[in-house]
CHARMM-style PDB file with segment names, atoms N, HN, CA, C and O in Angstrom:
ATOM      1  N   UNK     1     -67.695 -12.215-187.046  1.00  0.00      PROA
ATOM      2  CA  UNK     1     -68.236 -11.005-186.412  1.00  0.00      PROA
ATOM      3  C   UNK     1     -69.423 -11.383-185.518  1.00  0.00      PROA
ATOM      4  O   UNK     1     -70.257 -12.160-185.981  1.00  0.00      PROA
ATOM      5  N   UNK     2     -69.600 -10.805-184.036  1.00  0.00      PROA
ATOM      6  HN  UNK     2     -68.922 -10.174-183.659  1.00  0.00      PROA
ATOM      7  CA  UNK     2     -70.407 -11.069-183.473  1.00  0.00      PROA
ATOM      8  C   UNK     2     -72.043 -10.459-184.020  1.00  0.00      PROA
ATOM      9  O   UNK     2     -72.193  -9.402-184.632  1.00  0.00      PROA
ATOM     10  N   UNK     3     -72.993 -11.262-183.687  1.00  0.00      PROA
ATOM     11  HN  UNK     3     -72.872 -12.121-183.189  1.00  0.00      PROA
ATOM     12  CA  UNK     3     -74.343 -11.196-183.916  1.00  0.00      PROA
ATOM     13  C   UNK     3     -74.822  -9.947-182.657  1.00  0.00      PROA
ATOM     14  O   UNK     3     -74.910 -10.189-181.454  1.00  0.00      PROA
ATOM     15  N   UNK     4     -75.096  -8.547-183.343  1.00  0.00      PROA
ATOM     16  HN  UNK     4     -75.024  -8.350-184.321  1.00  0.00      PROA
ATOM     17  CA  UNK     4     -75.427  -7.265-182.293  1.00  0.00      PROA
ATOM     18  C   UNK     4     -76.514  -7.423-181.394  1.00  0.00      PROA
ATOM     19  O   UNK     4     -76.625  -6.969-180.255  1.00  0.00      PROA
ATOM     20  N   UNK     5     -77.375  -8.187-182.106  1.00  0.00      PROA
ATOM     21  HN  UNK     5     -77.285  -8.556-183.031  1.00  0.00      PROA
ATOM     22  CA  UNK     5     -78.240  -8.393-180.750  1.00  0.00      PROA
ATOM     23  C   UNK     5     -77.952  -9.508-179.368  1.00  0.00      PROA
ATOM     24  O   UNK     5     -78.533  -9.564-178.284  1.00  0.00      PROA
ATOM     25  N   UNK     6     -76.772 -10.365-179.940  1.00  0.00      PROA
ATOM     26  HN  UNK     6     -76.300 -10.319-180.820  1.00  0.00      PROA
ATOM     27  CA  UNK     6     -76.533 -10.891-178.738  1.00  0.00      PROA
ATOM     28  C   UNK     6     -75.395 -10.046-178.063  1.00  0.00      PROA
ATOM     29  O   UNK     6     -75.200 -10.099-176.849  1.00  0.00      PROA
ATOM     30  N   UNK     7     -74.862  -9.482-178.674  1.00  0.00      PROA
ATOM     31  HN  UNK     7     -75.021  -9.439-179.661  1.00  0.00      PROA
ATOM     32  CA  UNK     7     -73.991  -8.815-177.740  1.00  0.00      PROA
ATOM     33  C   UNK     7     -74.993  -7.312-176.961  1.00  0.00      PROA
ATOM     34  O   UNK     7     -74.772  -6.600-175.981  1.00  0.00      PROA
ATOM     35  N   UNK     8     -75.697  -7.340-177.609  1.00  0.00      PROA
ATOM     36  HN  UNK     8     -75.876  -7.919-178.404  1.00  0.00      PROA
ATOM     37  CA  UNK     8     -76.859  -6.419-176.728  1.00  0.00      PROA
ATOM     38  C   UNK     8     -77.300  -7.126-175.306  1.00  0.00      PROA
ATOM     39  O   UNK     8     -77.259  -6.655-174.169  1.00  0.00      PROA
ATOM     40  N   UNK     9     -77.629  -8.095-175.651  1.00  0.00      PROA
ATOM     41  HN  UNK     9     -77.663  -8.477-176.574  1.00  0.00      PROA
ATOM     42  CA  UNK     9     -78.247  -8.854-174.332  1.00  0.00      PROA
ATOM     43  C   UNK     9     -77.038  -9.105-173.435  1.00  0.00      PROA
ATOM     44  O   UNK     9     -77.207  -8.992-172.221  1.00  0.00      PROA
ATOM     45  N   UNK    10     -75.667  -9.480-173.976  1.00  0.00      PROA
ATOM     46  HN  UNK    10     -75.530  -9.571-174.962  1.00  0.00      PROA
ATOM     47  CA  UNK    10     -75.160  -9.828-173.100  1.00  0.00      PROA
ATOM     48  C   UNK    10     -74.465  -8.468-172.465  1.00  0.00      PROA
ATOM     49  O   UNK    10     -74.231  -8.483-171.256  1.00  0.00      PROA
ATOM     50  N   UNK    11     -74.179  -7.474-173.117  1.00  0.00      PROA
ATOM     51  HN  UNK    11     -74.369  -7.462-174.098  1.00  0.00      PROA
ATOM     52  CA  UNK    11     -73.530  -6.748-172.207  1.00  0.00      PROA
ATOM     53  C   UNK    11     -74.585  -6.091-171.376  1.00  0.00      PROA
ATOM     54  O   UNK    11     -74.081  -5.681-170.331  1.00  0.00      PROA
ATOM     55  N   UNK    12     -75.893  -5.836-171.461  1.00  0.00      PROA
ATOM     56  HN  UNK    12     -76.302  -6.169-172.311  1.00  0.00      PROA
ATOM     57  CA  UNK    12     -77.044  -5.686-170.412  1.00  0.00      PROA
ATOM     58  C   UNK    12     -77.226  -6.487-169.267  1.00  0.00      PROA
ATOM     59  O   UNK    12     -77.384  -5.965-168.163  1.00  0.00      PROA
ATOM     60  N   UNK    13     -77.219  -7.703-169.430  1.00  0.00      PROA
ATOM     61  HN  UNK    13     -77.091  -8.127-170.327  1.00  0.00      PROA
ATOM     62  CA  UNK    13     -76.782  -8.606-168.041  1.00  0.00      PROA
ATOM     63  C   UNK    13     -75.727  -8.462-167.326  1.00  0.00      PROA
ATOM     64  O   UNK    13     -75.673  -8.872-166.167  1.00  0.00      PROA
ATOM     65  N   UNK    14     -74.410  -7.650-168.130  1.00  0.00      PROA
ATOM     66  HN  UNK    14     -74.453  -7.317-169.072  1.00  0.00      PROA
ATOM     67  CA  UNK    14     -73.420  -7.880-167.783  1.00  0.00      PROA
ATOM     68  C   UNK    14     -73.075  -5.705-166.456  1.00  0.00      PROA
ATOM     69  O   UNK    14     -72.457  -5.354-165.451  1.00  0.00      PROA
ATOM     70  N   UNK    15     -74.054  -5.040-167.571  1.00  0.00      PROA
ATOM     71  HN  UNK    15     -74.557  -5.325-168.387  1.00  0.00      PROA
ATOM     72  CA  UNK    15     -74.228  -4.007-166.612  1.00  0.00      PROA
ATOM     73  C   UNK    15     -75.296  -3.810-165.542  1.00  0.00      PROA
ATOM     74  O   UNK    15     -75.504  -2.734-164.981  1.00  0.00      PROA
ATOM     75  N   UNK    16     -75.917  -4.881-165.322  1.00  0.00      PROA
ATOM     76  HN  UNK    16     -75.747  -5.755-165.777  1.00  0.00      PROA
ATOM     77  CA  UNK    16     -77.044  -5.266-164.093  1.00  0.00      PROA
ATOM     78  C   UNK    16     -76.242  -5.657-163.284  1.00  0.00      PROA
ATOM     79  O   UNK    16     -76.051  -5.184-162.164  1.00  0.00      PROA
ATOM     80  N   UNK    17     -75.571  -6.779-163.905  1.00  0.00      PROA
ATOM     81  HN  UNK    17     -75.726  -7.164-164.815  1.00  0.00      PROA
ATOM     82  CA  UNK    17     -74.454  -7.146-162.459  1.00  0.00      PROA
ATOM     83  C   UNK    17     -73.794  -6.256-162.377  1.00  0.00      PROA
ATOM     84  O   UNK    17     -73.842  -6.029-161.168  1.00  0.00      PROA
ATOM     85  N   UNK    18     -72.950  -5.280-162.948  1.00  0.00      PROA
ATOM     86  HN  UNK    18     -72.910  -5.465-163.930  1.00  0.00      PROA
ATOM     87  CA  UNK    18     -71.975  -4.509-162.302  1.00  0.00      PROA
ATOM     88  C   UNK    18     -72.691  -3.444-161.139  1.00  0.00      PROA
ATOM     89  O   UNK    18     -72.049  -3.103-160.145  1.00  0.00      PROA
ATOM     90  N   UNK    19     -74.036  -2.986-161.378  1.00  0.00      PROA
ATOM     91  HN  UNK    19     -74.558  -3.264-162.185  1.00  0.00      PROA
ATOM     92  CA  UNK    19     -74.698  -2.410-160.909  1.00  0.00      PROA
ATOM     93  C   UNK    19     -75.060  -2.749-159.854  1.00  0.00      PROA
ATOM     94  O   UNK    19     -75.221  -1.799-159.087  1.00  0.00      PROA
ATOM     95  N   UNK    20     -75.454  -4.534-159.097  1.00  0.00      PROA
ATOM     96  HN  UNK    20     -75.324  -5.305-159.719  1.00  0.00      PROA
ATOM     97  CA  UNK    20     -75.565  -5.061-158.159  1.00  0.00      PROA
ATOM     98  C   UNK    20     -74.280  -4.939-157.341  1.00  0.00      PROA
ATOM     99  O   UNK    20     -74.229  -4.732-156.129  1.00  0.00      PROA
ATOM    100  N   UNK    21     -73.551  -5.049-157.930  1.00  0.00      PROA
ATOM    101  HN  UNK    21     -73.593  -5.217-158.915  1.00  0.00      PROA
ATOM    102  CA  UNK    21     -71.921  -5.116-157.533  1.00  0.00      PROA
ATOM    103  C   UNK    21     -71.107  -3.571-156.684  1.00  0.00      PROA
ATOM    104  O   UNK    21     -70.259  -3.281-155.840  1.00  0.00      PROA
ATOM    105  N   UNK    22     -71.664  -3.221-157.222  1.00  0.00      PROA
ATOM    106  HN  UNK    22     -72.353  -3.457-157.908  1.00  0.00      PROA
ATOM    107  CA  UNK    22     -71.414  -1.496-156.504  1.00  0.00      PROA
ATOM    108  C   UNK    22     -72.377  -0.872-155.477  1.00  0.00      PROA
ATOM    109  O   UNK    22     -72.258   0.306-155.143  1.00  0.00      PROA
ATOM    110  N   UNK    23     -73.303  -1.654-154.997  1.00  0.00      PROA
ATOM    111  HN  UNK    23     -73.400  -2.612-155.269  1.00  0.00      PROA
ATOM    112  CA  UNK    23     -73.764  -1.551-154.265  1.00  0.00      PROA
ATOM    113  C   UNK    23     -75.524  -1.719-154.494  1.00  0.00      PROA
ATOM    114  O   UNK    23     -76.243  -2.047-153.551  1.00  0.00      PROA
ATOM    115  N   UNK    24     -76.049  -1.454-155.826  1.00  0.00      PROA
ATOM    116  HN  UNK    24     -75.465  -1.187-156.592  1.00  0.00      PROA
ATOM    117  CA  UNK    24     -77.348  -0.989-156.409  1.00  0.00      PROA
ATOM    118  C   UNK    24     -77.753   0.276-155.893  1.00  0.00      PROA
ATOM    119  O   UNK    24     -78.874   0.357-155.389  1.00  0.00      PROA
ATOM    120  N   UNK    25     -76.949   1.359-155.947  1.00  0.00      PROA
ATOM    121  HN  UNK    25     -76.039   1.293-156.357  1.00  0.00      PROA
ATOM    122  CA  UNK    25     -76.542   2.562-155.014  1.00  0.00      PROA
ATOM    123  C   UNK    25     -77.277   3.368-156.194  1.00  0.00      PROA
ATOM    124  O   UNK    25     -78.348   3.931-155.965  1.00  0.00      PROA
ATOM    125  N   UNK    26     -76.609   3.411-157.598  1.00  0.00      PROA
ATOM    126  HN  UNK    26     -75.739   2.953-157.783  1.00  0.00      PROA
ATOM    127  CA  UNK    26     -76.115   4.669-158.193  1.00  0.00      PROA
ATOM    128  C   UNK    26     -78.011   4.659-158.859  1.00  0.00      PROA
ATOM    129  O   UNK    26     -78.650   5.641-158.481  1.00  0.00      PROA
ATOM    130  N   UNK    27     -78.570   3.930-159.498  1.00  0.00      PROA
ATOM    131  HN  UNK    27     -78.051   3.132-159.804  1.00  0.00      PROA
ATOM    132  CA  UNK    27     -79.869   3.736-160.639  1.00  0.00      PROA
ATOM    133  C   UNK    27     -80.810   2.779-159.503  1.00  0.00      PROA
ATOM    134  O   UNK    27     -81.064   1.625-159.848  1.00  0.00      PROA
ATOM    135  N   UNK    28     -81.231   3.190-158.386  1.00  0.00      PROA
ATOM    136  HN  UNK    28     -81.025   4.127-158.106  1.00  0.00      PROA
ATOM    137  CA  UNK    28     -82.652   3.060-157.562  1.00  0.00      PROA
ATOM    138  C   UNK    28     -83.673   3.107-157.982  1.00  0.00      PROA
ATOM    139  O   UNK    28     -84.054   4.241-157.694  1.00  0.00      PROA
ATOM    140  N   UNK    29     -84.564   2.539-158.591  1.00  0.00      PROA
ATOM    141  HN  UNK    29     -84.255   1.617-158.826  1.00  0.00      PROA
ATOM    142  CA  UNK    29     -85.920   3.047-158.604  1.00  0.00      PROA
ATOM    143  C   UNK    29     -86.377   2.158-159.935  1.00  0.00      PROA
ATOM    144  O   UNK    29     -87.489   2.569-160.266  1.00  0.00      PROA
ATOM    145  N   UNK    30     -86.117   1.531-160.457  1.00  0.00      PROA
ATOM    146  HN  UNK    30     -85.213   1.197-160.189  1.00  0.00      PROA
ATOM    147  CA  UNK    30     -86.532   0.530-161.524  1.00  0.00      PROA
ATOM    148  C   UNK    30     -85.905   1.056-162.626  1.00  0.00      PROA
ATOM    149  O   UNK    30     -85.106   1.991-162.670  1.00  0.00      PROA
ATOM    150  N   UNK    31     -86.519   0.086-163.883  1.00  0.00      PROA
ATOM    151  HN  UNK    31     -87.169  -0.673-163.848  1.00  0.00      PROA
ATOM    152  CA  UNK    31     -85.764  -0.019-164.981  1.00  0.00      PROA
ATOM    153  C   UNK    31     -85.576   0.568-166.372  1.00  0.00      PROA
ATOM    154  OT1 UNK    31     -84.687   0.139-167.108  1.00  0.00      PROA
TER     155      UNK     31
END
């Protein structure tokens, strides 16, 4: 079974990039 806090971190990196990826359109303004 995966360890939750790494799958915390990784799917957070993994929705930054999707977010770069679509343009950084939709969540402007910091974090």
């Amino acid at each position: 079974m995966l360890n939750t806090v790494f799958v915390a971190m990784y799917w957070e990196s993994v929705r930054i990039e999707y977010q770069k990826h679509i343009g950084g359109g939709v969540e402007h303004g910091g974090h």
